[in-house]
VOVEX-557594 format. One record per residue (C-alpha): y negated, x, z negated; residue in three letters. Coordinates in steps of 0.05 Angstrom, whole numbers, plus 5000, padded with zeros to 4 digits. Each point is the difference from the previous one (the first is absolute). Example, Ala and Ser with C-alpha at 12.3 -4.5 7.8 and 13.67 -1.06 7.14 Angstrom:
// residues 2
     yy     xx     zz    aa
   5090   5246   4844   ALA
   4931   5027   5013   SER
This chain:
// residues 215
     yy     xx     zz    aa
   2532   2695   5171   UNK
   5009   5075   5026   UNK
   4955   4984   5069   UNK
   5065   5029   5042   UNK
   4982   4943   5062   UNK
   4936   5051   5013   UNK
   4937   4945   4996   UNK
   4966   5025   4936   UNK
   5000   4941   4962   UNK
   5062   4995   4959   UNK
   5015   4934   5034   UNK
   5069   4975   5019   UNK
   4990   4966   5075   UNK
   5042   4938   5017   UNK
   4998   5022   5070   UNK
   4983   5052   5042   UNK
   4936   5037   4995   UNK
   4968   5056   5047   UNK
   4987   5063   4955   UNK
   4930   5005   5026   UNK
   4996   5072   4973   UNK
   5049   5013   5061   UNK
   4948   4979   5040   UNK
   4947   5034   4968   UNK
   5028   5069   5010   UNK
   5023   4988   5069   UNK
   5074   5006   4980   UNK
   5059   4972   5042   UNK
   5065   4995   4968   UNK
   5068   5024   5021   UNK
   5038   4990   4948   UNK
   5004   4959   4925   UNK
   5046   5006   4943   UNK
   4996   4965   4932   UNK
   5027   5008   4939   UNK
   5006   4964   4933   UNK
   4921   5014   4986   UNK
   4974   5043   5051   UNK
   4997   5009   5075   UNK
   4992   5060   5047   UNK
   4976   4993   5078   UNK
   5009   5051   5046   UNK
   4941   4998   5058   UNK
   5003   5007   5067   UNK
   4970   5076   4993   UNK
   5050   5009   4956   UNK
   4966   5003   4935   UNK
   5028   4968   4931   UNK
   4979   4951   4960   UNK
   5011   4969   4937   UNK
   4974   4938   4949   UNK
   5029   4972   4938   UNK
   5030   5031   4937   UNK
   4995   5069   4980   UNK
   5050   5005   4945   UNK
   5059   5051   5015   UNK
   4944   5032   5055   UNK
   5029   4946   5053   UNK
   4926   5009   5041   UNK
   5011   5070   5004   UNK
   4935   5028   4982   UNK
   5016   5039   4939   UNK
   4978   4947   4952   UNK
   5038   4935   4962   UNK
   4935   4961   5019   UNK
   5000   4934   5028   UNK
   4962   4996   5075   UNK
   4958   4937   5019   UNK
   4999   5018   5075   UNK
   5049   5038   5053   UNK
   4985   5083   4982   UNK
   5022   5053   5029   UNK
   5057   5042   4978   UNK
   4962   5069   5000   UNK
   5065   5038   5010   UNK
   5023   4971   5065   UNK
   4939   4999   5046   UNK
   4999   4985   5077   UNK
   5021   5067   5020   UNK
   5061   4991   4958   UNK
   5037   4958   5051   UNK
   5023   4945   4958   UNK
   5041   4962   5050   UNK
   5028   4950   4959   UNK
   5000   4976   4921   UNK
   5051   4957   4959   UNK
   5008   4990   4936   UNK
   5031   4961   4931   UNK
   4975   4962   4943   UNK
   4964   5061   4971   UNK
   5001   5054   5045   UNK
   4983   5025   5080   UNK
   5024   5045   5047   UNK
   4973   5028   5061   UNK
   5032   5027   5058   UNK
   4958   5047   5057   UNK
   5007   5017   5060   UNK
   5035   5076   4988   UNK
   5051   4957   4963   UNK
   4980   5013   4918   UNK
   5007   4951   4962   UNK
   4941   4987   4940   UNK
   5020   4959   4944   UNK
   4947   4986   4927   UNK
   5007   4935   4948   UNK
   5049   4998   4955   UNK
   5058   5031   5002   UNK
   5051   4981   4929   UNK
   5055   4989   5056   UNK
   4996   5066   5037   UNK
   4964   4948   5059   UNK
   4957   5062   5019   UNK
   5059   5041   5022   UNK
   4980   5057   4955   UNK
   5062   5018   4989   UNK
   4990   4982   4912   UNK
   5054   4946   5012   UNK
   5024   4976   4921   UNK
   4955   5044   4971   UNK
   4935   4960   5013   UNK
   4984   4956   4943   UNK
   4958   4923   5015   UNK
   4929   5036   4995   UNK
   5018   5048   5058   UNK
   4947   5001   5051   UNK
   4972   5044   5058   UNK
   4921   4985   5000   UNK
   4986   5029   5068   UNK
   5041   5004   5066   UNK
   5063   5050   4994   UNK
   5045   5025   5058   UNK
   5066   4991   4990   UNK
   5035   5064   5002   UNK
   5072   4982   4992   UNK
   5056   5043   5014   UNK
   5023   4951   5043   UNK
   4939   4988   5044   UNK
   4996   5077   5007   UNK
   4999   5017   5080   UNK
   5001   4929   5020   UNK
   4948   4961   5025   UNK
   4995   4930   4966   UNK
   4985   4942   5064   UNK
   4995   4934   4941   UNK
   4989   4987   4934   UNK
   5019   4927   4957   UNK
   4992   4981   4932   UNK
   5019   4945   4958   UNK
   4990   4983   4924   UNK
   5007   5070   4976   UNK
   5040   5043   5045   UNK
   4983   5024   5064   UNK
   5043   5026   5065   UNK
   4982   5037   5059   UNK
   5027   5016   5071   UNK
   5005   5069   5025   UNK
   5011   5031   5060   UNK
   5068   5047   5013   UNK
   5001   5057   5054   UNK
   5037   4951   5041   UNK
   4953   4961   5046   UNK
   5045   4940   4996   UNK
   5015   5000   4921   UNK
   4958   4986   4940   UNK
   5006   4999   4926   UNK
   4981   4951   4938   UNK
   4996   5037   4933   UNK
   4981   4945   4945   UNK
   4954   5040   4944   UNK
   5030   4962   4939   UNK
   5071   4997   5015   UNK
   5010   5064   5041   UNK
   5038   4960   5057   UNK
   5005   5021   5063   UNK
   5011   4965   5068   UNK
   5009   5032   5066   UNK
   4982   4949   5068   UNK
   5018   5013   5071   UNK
   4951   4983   5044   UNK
   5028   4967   5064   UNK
   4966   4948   5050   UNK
   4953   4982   4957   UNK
   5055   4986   4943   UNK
   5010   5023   4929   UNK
   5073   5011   4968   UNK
   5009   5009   4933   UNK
   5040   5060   4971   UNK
   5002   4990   4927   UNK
   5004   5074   4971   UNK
   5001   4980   4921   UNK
   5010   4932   4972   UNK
   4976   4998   4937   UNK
   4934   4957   5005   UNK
   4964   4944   4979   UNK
   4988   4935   5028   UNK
   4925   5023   4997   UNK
   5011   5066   5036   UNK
   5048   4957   5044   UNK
   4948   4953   5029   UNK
   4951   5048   5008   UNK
   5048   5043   5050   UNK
   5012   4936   5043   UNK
   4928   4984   5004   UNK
   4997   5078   5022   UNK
   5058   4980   5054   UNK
   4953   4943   5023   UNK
   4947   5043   5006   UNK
   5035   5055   5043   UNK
   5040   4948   5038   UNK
   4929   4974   5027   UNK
   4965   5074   5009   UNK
   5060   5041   5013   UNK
   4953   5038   5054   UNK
   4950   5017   4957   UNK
   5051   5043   4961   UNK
């Protein structure tokens, strides 16, 4: 048992359970994403936090350790401005508010967005939180972030008020959306993508069909 549902005692819970630690600390969540064997909150002061495995540095804290209770990732602290977090199987990524995207776990499919691509091999990991510097990211100001199993896509903002952009990390896809009355359509700029990548982009389109005025 890797202790990644954040009570302390290893236990698997046939239903739902407060994590009284929560409570303790006087913590109010925002946001919660799980993975294959750990899970990271985000609070509403905006600080991270993460419980389960530590192999391939998934908790973000430098170390492979396993984590009984919800502990903060050092790295991204309050005044960070984590606004939201997402994440796969074995990795997270966090996005804040001055649009930079953070990304740590493991990475043996270029999930992270470093840029490695094929050249990772299946140990490749990022122990602590990593911006993504990307070529592609450069002067742009990412607005959402999604994950599946292990690839990860984000949407960033174009000089156009009325126009944003998907870039998918893994596949190097891009897709350009026209924002209008609270409508998204799709321009498909390269096709070659997986079904994976594929229904990651439409829950993005979801996503911005329902918020389009947050963008």
């Amino acid at each position: 048992m890797q202790h990644e549902t954040g009570h302390g005692d290893g236990e698997s819970q046939l239903k739902p359970k407060l994590v009284e630690s929560l409570v303790e600390d006087g913590c109010f969540v925002d946001q919660v994403q799980v993975g294959e064997s750990h899970m990271t909150v985000l609070t509403t002061e905006g600080e991270v936090l993460t419980t389960g495995a530590g192999s391939y540095g998934r908790l973000g804290n430098f170390d492979t350790v396993d984590q009984l209770y919800l502990e903060p990732v050092e790295l991204l602290t309050s005044a960070s401005g984590v606004i939201q977090i997402a994440g796969g199987k074995s990795f997270t990524l966090a996005l804040t508010n001055d649009g930079v995207v953070y990304g740590w776990g493991r990475n043996h499919k270029g999930q992270l967005g470093t840029g490695l691509g094929l050249a990772v091999d299946m140990y490749a990991m990022q122990a602590v939180p990593e911006p993504i510097e990307a070529d592609e990211l450069l002067g742009r100001k990412v607005t959402k972030i999604a994950a599946g199993h292990s690839h990860a896509a984000c949407v960033r903002k174009l000089p156009s008020q009325n126009c944003c952009e998907i870039f998918d990390h893994v596949s190097q896809c891009h897709f350009l959306f026209v924002l209008t009355h609270h409508v998204v359509y799709r321009s498909l700029l390269e096709e070659s993508f997986s079904s994976g990548v594929l229904r990651n982009i439409l829950s993005l389109t979801v996503l911005l069909t329902s918020s389009t005025h947050k963008l």
